[in-house]
C-alpha positions as CSV (number, residue, x, y, z in Angstrom):
1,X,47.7,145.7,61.1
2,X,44.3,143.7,61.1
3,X,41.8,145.7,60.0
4,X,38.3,145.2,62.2
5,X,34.8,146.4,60.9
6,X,31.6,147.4,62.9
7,X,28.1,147.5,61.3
8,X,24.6,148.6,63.1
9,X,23.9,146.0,65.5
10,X,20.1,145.4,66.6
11,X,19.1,147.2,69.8
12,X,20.9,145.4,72.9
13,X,23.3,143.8,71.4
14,X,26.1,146.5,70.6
15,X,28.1,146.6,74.3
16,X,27.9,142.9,73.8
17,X,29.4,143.3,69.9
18,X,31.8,145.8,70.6
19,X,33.4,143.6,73.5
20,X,33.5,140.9,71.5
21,X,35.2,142.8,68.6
22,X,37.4,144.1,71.4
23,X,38.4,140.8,72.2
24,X,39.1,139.5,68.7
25,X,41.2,142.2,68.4
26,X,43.4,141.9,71.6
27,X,43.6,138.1,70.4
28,X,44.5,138.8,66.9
29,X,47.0,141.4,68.0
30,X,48.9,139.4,70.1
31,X,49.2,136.5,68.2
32,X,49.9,138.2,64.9
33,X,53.9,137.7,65.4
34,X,53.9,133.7,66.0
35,X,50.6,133.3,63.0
36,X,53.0,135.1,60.2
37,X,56.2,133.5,61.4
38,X,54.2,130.0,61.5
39,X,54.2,130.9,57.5
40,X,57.8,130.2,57.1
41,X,58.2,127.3,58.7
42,X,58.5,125.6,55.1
43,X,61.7,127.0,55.2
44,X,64.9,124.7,55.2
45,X,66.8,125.0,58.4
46,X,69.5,123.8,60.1
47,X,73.1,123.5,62.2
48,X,76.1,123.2,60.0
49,X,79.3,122.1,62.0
50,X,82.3,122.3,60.4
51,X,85.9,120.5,60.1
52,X,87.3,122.8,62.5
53,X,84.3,122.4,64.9
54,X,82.9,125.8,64.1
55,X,78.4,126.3,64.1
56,X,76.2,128.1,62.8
57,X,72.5,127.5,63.0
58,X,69.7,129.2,60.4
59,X,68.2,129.5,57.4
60,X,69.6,127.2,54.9
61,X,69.7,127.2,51.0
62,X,72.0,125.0,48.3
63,X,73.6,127.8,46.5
64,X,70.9,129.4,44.8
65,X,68.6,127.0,44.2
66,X,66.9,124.6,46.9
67,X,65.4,126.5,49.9
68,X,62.4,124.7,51.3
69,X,61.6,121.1,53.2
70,X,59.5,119.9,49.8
71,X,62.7,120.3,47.5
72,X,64.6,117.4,46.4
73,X,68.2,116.4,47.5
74,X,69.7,114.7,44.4
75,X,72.4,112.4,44.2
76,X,73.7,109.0,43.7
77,X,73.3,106.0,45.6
78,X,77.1,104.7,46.0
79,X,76.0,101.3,46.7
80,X,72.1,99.7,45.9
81,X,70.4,100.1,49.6
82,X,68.1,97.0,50.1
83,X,66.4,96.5,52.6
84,X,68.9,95.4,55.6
85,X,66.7,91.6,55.7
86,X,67.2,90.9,51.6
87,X,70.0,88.5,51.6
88,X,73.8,88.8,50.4
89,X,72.8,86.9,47.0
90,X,70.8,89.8,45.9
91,X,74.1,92.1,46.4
92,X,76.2,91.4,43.4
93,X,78.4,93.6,41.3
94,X,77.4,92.2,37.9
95,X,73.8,92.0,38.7
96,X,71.3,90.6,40.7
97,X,71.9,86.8,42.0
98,X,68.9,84.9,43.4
99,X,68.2,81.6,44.0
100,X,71.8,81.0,42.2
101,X,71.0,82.6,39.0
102,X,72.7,86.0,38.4
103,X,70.0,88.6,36.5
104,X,72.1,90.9,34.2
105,X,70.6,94.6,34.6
106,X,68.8,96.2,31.5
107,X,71.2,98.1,29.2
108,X,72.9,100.5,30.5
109,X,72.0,100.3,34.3
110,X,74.2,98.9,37.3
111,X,74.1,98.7,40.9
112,X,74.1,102.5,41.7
113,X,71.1,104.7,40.8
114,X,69.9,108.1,41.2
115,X,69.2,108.9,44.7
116,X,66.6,111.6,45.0
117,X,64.7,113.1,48.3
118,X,62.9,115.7,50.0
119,X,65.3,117.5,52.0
120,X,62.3,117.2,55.0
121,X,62.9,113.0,55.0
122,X,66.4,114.2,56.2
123,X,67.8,113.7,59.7
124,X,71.8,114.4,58.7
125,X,74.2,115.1,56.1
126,X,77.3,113.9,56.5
127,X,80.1,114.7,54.6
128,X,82.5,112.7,53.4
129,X,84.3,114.1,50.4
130,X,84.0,116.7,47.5
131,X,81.5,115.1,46.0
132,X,80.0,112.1,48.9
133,X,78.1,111.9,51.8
134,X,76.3,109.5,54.0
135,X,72.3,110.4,54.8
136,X,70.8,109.4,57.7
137,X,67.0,109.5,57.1
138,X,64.3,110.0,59.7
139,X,63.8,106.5,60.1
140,X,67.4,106.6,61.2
141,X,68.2,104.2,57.7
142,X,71.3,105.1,56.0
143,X,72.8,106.0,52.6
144,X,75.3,106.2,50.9
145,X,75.7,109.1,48.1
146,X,77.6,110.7,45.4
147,X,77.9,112.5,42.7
148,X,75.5,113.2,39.8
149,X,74.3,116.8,41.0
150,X,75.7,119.8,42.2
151,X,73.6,119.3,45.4
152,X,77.0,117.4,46.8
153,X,79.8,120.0,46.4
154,X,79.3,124.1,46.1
155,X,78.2,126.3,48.6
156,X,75.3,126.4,51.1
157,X,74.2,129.5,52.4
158,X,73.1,129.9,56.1
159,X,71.4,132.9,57.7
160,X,72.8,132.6,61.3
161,X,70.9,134.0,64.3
162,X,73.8,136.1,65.1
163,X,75.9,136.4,62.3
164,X,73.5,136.8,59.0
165,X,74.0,135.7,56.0
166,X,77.5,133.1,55.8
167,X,78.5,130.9,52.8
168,X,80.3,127.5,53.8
169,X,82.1,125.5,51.4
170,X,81.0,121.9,51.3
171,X,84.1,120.6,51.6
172,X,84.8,122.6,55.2
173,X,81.4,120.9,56.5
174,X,81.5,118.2,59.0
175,X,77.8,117.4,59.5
176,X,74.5,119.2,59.0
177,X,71.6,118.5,61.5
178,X,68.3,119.4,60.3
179,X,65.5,121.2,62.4
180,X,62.1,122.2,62.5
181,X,62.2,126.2,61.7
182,X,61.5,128.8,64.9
183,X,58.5,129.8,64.5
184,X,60.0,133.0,65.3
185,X,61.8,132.8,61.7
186,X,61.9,136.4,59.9
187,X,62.3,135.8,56.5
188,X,61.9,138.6,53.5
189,X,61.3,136.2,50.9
190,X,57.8,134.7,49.6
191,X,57.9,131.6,48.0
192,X,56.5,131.4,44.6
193,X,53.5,129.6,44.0
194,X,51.1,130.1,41.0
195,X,48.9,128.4,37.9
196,X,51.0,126.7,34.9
197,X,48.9,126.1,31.4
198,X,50.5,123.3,29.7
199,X,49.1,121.9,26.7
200,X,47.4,119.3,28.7
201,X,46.0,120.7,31.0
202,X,46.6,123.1,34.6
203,X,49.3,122.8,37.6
204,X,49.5,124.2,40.5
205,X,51.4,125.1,43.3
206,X,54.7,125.9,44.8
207,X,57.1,126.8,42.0
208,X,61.2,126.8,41.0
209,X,61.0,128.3,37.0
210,X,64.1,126.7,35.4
211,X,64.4,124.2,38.6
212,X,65.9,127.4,40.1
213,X,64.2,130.8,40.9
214,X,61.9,129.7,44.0
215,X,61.6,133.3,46.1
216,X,60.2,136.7,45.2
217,X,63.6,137.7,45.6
218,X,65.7,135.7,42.1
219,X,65.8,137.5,39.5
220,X,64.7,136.3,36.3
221,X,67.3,137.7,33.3
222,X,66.5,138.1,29.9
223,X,67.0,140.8,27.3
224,X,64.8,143.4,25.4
225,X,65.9,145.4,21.9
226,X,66.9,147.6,24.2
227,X,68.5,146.7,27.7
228,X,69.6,143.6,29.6
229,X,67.3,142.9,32.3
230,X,67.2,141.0,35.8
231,X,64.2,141.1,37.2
232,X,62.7,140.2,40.6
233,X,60.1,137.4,40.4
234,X,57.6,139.3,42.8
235,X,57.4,141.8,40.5
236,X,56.2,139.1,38.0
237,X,52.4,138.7,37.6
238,X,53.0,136.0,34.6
239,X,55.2,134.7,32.0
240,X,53.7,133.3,28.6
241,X,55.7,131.6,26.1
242,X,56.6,133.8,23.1
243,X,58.1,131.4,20.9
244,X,60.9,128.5,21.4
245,X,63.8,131.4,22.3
246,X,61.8,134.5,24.0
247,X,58.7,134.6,26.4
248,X,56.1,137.4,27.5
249,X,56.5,138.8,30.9
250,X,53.9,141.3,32.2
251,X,54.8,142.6,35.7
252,X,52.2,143.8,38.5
253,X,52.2,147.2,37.5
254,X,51.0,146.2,34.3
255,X,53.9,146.6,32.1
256,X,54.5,143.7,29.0
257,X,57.9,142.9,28.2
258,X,59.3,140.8,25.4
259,X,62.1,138.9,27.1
260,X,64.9,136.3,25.0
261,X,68.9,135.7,25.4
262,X,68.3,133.6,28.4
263,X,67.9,130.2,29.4
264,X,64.9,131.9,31.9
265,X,62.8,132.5,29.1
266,X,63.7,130.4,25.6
267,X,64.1,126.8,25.2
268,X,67.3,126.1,27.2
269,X,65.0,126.5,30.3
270,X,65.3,123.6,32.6
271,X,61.9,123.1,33.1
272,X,59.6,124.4,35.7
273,X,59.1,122.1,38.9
274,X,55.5,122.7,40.0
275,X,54.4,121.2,43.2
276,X,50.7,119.8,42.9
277,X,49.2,118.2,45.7
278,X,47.5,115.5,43.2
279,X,51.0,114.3,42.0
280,X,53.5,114.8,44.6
281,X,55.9,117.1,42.0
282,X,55.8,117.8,38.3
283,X,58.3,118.9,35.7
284,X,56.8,120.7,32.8
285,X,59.5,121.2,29.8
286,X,59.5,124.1,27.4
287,X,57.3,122.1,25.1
288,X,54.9,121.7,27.2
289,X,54.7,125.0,28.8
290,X,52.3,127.5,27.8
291,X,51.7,130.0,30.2
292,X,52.1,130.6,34.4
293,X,50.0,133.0,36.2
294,X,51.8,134.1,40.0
295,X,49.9,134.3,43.1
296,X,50.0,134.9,47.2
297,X,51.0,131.7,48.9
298,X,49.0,131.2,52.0
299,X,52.0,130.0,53.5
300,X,55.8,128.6,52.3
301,X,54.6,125.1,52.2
302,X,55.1,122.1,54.5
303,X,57.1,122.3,57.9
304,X,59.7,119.8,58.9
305,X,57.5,118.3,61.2
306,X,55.2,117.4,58.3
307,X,57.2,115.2,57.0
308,X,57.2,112.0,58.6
309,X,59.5,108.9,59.0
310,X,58.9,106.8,55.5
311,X,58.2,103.0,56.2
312,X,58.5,100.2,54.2
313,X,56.6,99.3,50.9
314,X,54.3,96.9,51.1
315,X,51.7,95.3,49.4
316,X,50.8,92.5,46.9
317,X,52.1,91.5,43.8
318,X,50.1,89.4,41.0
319,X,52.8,87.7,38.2
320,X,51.1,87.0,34.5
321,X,50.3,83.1,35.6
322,X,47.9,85.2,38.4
323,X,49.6,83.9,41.1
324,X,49.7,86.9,44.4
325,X,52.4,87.2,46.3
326,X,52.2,89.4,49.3
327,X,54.7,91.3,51.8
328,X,57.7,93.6,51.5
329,X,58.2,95.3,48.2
330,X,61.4,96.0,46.7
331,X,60.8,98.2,43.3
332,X,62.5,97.8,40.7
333,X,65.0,96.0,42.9
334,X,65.6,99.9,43.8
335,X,63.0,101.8,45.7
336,X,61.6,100.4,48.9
337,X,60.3,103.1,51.6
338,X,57.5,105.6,51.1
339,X,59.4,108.3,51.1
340,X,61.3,107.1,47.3
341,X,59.8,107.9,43.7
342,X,58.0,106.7,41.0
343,X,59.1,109.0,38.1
344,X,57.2,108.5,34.8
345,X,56.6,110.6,31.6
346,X,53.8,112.0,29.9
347,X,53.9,114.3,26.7
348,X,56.5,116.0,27.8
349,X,55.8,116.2,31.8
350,X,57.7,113.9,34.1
351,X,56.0,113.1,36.9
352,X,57.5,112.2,40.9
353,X,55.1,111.0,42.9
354,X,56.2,109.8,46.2
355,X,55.6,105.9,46.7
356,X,53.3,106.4,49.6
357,X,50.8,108.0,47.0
358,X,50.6,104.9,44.7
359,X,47.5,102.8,45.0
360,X,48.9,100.7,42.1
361,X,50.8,100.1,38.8
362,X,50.2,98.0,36.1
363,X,52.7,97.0,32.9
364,X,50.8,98.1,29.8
365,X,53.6,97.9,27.1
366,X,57.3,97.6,26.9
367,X,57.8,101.1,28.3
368,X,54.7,102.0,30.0
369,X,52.9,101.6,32.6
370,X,49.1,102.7,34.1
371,X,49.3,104.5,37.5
372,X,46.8,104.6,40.0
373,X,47.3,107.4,42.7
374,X,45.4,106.7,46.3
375,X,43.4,109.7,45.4
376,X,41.9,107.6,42.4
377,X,43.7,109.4,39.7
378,X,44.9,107.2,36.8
379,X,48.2,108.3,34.9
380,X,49.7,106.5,31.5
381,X,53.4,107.1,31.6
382,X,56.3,106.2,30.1
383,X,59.7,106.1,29.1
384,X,61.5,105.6,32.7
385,X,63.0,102.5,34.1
386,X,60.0,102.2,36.8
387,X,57.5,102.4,33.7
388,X,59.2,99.7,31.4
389,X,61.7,97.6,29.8
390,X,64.5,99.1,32.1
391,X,62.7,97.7,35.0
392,X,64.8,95.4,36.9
393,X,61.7,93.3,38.5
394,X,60.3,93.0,42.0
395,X,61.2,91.2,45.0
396,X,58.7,90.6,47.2
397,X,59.8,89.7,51.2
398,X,56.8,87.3,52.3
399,X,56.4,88.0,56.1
400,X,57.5,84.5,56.8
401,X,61.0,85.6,55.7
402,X,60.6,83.7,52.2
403,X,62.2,86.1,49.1
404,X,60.0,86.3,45.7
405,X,61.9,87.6,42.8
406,X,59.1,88.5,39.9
407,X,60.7,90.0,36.0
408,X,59.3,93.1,35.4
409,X,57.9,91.1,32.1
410,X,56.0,89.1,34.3
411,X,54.2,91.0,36.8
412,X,50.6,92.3,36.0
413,X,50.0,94.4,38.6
414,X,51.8,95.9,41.5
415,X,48.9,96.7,44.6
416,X,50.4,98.9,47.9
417,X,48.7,98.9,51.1
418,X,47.6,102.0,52.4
C-alpha cells in the first residue's frame, strides 16, 4: 500500500492540499497494478510450439540459468555469416580468399566461431536438431547455430498463463517466438543486482554468481563444520571471499557464515557476470573477486522492446601506411552488426561490450588492443582474438561496392560511426 503523509499547511491552503493528496492517492492506487508489473517486463518471454503442434505461452527460462532479455544466448556459428553483399571469394573452407589469394586463419581458428547474443536481439528459435538451430534476429538476418553450450539442448521451463510451470525438452520444440512481457506479468522472483569489489576497482548491476543464480529464488549451496546448506540468494545481504576454497556469507538478519565444498563459494566458481551500464557485461573470475554487496533492483532490467534491431558496422578504417578506408565493417572477418561483441581481457575480467558501444580500437601489441567506449572510457585488453594476433583482419565494404581487406598487423586504428 502507498503510504501518503500530511503536514500543517499555511492558512487557506489545506482543502486545496488535502484534495490534491486525495487525488495522488486515487492515481497512485489505481495504477499501482500496471507500475509493479511494468518491473518485470525484463523478464524472458515467449510461445514455444512444439513437434506435435502443442503451445504454451509465458515466462521462459534455459534450465536454471538464463531468465532475462539482457542474458546471452551462446552457441556456435555453423557457417561464418558475412554480410549477404561480401562476395563468394571470401567464403572458403580453408580460409579466407580475396582478390585470388587464400588467407590461412591464425592457429587454431576456422570458419565457425562462437556465436553469442542477448536473448532480447531474438525474433525466433528454430530448432533443428539436438544440438542446432537457426536464429532469426530482429533485423529478420539469419543464423545458423550449434553446439558449444548447453543453451542448445536441455530443458526450458515456461510458466504458461493457464497451465503454470511446464518443462519442454529441446528436442520436442518446433519454434520459439519471442514477445514483449504483459505488463500484467506476476512474477515472485527479484532479480539480483548489487556492488562487486574486485581488486581493480567496483561493478555494478544486474547479477548471475557462478554465471548461474540470477533470482532471489536459487539457492546458493555450500557447507559449514556443521550442516550442508542451500540457501536462498534474497536472504543474502553479501558474500566476501574467504580464501581460494570457502567464502563469507552474512544474510539480512545479520547472521555470518563460513561457506566451502561448493563451486558457489571456492575457486571452481564460474565467475560472476555483472551487468554495468559503462561496459555492456563483465565477468569477474575468482581472482579477481573480492567482495559483492546485494541490493533492491528498481526494476528486472531492460524490456524486449528495448532492444532494438542491430544495424551494420560502419565506420573508417586507417592501415599503418595511413591510408583511410571508409564503409561497411567486417571485424575480424567475424562480427559485423551492432548487436555482436568485442570480448577482451583485463587482469582477470573479460569484458563484452556490445559493438554499438565502441567509439574505437586501436592495435597496441601482438595481443592487445586500446578500447575506446562512446562514453569516452578507454580500456587496455587483451588476450582474445579481437584484441590480437588471432585477429583475422578487416574488410571494409566501400559504399561504392568496392571490398578492402586490411591484416590485423596492419591496421592502426579501427573508428565506428555513431
Amino acid at each position: 500500500m502507498t503510504a501518503i503523509g500530511f503536514s500543517k499547511s499555511p492558512p487557506g491552503t489545506r482543502l486545496i492540499d488535502t484534495g490534491l493528496a486525495l487525488l495522488v492517492a486515487l492515481v497512485l492506487l489505481g495504477s499501482a497494478q500496471p507500475l509493479q508489473a511494468a518491473g518485470d517486463q525484463g523478464f524472458l518471454y515467449g510461445k514455444i510450439t512444439t513437434d506435435r503442434g502443442s503451445t504454451y505461452e509465458g515466462r521462459l527460462r534455459w534450465g536454471n540459468q538464463e531468465a532475462f532479455w539482457g542474458d546471452f544466448f551462446n552457441g556456435t556459428k555453423r557457417d561464418r555469416q558475412l554480410p549477404d553483399d561480401v562476395p563468394d571469394r571470401v567464403r572458403h573452407k580453408d580460409g579466407i580468399k580475396i582478390f585470388g589469394i587464400t588467407l590461412r586463419m591464425g592457429s587454431g581458428h576456422d570458419m565457425s566461431r562462437v556465436f553469442k547474443v542477448h536473448f532480447g536481439d531474438i525474433k525466433q528459435i528454430r530448432v533443428r536438431g539436438n544440438d542446432s538451430a537457426v536464429l532469426t534476429m530482429k533485423d529478420d538476418s539469419t543464423y545458423r547455430v550449434g553446439g558449444g553450450s548447453d543453451d542448445l539442448g536441455g530443458t526450458i521451463q515456461v510458466w504458461d498463463t493457464s497451465l503454470g510451470e511446464v518443462e519442454v525438452d529441446w528436442d520436442r520444440i518446433d519454434t520459439i517466438d519471442f514477445l514483449p512481457a504483459p505488463r500484467d506479468l506476476d512474477t515472485s522472483d527479484d532479480r539480483l543486482f548489487g556492488t562487486v569489489e574486485t581488486r581493480v576497482g567496483e561493478f555494478r548491476g544486474y547479477i548471475q554468481w557462478d554465471q548461474d543464480e540470477c533470482v532471489t529464488s536459487d539457492k546458493l549451496d555450500g557447507d559449514t563444520e556443521e550442516a550442508n546448506l542451500s540457501i536462498a540468494m534474497g536472504k543474502i545481504r553479501s558474500i566476501e571471499r574467504h580464501s581460494r576454497s570457502s567464502s563469507a556469507v552474512t544474510l539480512e538478519d545479520g547472521r555470518e557464515l563460513i561457506l566451502d565444498d561448493s563451486n558457489d563459494v571456492d575457486s571452481d566458481n564460474r565467475g560472476i557476470f555483472v551487468d554495468d551500464s559503462r561496459y555492456g557485461r563483465v565477468l569477474i573470475s575468482w581472482d579477481a573477486f573480492r567482495r559483492i554487496e546485494f541490493s533492491d533492483p528498481k526494476d528486472s532490467g531492460p524490456s524486449y522492446a528495448d532492444f532494438k534491431a542491430g544495424k551494420p558496422l560502419r565506420g573508417k578504417v586507417t592501415d599503418e601506411s595511413g591510408k583511410t578506408y571508409s564503409g561497411r565493417i567486417v571485424f575480424d572477418l567475424d562480427e559485423s552488426q551492432t548487436w555482436e561483441f568485442f570480448d577482451g581481457n583485463a587482469r582477470d575480467i573479460e569484458y563484452i561490450i556490445p559493438m554499438g558501444m565502441l567509439a574505437s580500437i586501436s592495435p597496441r601489441s601482438h595481443d592487445s588492443s586500446r578500447v575506446v567506449l562512446a562514453n569516452g572510457e578507454k580500456l587496455e585488453l587483451e588476450d582474445t582474438a579481437d584484441t590480437g594476433h588471432g585477429n583475422d583482419g578487416i574488410l571494409i565494404i566501400e559504399d561504392g561496392g568496392n571490398e578492402i581487406y586490411v591484416e590485423w598487423d596492419e591496421v592502426r586504428i579501427v573508428e565506428f560511426d555513431r
